[in-house]
C-alpha positions in Angstrom: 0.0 0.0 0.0 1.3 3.4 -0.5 1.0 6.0 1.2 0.8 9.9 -0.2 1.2 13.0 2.2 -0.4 16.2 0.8 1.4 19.5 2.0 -0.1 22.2 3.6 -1.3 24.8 1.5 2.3 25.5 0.4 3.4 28.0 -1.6 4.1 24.8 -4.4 0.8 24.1 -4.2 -0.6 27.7 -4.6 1.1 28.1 -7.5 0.5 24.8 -8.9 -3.3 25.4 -8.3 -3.0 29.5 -9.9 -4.6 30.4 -6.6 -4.6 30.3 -3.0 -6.6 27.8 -1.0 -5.1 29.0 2.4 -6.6 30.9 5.4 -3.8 31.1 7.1 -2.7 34.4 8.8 0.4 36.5 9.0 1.3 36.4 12.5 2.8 39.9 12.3 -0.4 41.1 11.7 -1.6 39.5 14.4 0.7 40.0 17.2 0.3 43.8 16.6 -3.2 43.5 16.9 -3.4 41.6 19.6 -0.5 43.8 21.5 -2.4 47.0 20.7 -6.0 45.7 21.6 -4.5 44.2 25.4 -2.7 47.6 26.0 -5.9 49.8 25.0 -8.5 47.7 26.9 -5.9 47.0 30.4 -5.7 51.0 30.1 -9.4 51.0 30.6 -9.9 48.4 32.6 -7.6 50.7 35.1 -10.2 53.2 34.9 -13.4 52.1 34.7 -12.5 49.9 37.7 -10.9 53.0 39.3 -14.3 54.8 38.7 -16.3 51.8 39.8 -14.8 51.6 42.9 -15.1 55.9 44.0 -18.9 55.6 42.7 -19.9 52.4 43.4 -20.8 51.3 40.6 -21.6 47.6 40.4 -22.2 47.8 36.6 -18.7 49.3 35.8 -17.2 47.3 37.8 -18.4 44.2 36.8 -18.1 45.7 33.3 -14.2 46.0 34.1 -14.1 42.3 35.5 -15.2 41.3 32.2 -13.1 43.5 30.1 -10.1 42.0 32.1 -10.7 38.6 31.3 -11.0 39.7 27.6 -7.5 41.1 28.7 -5.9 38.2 29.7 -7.9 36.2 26.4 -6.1 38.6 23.9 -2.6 37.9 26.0 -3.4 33.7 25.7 -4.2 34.4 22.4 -1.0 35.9 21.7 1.0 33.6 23.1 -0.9 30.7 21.5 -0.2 32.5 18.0 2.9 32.5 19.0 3.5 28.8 19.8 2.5 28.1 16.0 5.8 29.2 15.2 7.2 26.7 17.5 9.0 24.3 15.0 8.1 20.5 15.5 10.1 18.1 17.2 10.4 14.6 18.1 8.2 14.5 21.0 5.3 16.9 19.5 5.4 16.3 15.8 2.8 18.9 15.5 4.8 21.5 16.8 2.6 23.0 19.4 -0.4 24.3 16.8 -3.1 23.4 19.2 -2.3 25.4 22.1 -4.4 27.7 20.0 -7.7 25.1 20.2 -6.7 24.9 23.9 -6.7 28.8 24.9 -9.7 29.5 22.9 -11.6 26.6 25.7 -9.7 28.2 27.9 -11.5 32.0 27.4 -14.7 30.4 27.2 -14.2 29.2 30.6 -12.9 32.2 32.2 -15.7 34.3 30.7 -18.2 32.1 32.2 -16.7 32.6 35.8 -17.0 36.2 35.2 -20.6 35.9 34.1 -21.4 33.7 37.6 -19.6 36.7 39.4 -21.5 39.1 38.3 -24.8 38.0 38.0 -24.3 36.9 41.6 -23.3 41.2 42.4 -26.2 42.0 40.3 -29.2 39.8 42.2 -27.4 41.4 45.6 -27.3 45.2 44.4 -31.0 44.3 42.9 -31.9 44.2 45.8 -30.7 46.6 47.7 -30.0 49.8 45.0 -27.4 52.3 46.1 -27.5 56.3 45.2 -25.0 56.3 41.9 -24.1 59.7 39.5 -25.5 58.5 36.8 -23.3 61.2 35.0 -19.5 59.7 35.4 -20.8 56.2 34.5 -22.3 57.0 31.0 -19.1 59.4 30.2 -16.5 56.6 31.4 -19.3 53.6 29.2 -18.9 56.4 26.3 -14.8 56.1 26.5 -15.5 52.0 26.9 -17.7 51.9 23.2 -14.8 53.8 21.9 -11.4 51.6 22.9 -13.6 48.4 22.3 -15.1 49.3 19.0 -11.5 50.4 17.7 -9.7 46.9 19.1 -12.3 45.3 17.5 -11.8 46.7 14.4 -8.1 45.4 14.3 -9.6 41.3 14.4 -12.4 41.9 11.8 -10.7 40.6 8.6 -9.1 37.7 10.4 -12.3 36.7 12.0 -13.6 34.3 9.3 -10.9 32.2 9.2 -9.5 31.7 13.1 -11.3 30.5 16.0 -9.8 32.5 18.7 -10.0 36.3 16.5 -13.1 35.6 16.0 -13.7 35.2 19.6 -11.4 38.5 20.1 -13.7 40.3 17.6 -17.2 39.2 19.0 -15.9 39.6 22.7 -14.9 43.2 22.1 -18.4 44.3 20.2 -20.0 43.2 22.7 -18.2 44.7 25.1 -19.0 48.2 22.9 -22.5 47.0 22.5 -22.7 46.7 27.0 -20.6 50.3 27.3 -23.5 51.8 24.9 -26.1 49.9 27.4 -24.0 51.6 30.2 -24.2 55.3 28.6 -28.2 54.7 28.5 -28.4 53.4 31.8 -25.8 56.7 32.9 -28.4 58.7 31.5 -31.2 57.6 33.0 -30.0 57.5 36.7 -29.0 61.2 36.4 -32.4 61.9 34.9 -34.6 60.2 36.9 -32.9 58.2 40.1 -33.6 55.1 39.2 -30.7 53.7 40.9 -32.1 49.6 40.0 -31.0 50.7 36.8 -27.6 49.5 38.1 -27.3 46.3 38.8 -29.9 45.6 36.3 -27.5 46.6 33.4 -24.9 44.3 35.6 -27.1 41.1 34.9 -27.3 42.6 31.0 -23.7 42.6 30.6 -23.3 38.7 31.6 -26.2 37.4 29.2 -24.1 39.8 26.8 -21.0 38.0 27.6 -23.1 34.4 27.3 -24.5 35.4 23.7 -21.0 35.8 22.3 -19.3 33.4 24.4 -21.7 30.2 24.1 -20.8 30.1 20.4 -16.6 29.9 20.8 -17.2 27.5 24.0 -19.2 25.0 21.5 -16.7 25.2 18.7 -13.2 25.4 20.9 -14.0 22.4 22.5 -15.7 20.3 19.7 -11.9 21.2 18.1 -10.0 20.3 21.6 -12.1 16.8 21.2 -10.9 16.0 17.6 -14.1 16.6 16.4 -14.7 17.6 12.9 -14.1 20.9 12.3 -16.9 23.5 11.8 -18.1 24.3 8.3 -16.1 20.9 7.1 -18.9 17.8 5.7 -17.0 15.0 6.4 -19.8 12.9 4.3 -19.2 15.7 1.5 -15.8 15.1 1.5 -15.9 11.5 1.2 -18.5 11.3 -2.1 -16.4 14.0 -3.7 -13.5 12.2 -3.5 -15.1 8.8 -4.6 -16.7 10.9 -7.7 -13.1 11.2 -9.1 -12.5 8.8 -11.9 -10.6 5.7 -11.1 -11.7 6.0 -7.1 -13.6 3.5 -6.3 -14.2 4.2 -2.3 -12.5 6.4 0.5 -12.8 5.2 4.1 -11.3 5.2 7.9 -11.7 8.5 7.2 -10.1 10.3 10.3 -10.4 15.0 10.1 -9.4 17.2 12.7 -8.0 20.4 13.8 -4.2 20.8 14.3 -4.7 24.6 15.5 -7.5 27.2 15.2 -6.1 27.7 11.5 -5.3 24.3 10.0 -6.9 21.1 9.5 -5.7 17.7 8.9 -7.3 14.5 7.5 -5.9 10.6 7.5 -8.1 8.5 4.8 -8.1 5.2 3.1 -8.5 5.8 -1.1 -9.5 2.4 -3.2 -8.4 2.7 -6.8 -9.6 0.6 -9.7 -7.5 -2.5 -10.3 -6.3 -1.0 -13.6 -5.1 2.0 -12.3 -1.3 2.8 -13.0 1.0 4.8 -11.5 1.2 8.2 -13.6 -2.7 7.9 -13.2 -2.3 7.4 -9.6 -0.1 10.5 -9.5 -3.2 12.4 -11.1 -5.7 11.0 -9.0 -3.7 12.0 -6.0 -3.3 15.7 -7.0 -7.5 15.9 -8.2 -8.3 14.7 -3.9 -5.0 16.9 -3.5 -6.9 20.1 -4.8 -10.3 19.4 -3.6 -9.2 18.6 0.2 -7.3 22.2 0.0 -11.0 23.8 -1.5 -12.8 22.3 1.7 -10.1 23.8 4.2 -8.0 20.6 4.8 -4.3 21.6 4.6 -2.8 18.2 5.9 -3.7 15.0 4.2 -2.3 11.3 4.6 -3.9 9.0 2.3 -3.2 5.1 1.7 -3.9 4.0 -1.5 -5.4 0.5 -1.6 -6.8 -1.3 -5.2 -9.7 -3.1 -5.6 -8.4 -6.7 -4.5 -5.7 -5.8 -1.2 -8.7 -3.5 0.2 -9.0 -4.1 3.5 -11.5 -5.4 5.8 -13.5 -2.0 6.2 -14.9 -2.6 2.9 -16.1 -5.9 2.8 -18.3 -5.1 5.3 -19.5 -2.3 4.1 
């Protein structure tokens, strides 16, 4: 049986193809953006919590509690981009690509501590409102929709195509969309006294932060379980590749994620008995092409004929 690794979108096979069938992204890009977003937001985070505390504020600080664990999400982020460029080695021969599956779970946990802390402040300050200027906590929410609608700005072309800038990108809208919550709620305290106001906008900033982190919690830990990635048909794959001529089934077929950019599939490919080896060689770069098209990167395929098949397909 042979065997046939297909390279990751190299750039071989981008100009083999005339175009490019990669997502992957420059990590220059990203560490700039990532470095600029975690200084701009642990600048606020220093003073909306600063504010919080003089004005007691239970929505600005929880609001800061939440922005700081999107702080330390960009920094694992970073470093997890980072660790992509870690080369591969004997004992990981993956290099250390899925650190980035592993801090995305990570964020999603964090953020859901944050949201049982302060819906937990919320219920307590519902209860028992306390006089707040309603006037500081809209102008420091109106500096918040600002720094978080910039940041977020810097992850929106890489959101498509990575797991944990999208997270960045939806974590720091709706962060802008709870500071613009904030500046309403500022408003109407100084206008009217209605102090429950509060620590009612504190409960609306954790189902905030559940809307936009229920979605990366799913998908990061479907990838840390070597589950099929999202938007990937594993039964599409399979009768696309047995619709090429000369294929006659694919099975044991085995995709996952390597990191939050890069996919990697392990399959069994039965070719007719006739088959010979230049038209093996074609065969291999038609599954090569159409693997890269539906965002798998890293292929290992064993080629079998029709009469060493193995035991799979008799029972099939």
């Amino acid at each position: 049986m042979e065997q046939a690794h297909i390279p990751s979108g190299s750039a071989h096979a981008h100009d083999h193809h005339g175009h490019s069938h990669s997502h992957t992204i420059a990590l220059k890009s990203v560490n700039t953006a990532f470095i600029i977003g975690i200084v701009l937001n642990l600048g606020f985070v220093v003073v909306e919590a600063i504010a919080g505390l003089i004005i007691h504020s239970l929505s600005l600080l929880s609001d800061a509690g939440h922005n700081l664990a999107d702080v330390a999400g960009l920094g694992l982020a970073l470093f997890a981009f980072r660790m992509l460029k870690v080369k591969s080695n004997a004992s990981y021969t993956y290099g250390y690509k899925k650190t980035t599956v592993l801090v995305a779970l990570l964020n999603g946990g964090i953020l859901l501590v944050s949201i049982g802390a302060i819906l937990y402040e919320s219920v307590q300050r519902l209860i028992t409102p306390e006089p707040l200027p309603g006037k500081t906590i809209s102008i420091v929410a109106a500096v918040g929709i600002l720094i978080n609608g910039l940041t977020a700005l810097l992850f929106f072309r890489g959101k498509e195509n990575d797991l944990n800038l999208k997270g960045a990108f939806l974590h720091l809208m709706a962060d802008a969309v709870v500071s613009a919550a904030l500046v309403v709620g500022g408003i109407v305290i100084y206008f009217t006294s209605w102090y429950w106001i509060d620590p009612l906008l504190g409960i609306t900033v954790a189902m905030a932060i559940v809307y936009s982190t229920w979605k990366l919690l799913r998908d990061s830990l479907r990838l840390s379980l070597d589950g099929v990635p999202k938007g990937i048909d594993l039964r599409r794959v399979k009768a696309e590749v047995e619709n090429i001529k000369g294929v006659q089934d694919f099975h044991h077929i085995h995709i996952w994620a390597l990191s939050t950019q890069e996919n990697a599939l392990t399959g069994h490919v039965v070719l007719e008995q006739k088959i010979g080896i230049a038209e093996q060689e074609k065969i291999k770069g038609e599954i090569r092409h159409l693997l890269l098209h539906a965002g798998i990167q890293h292929a290992t395929l064993e080629t079998e004929t029709e009469t060493m098949a193995c035991e799979s397909i008799a029972h099939q």
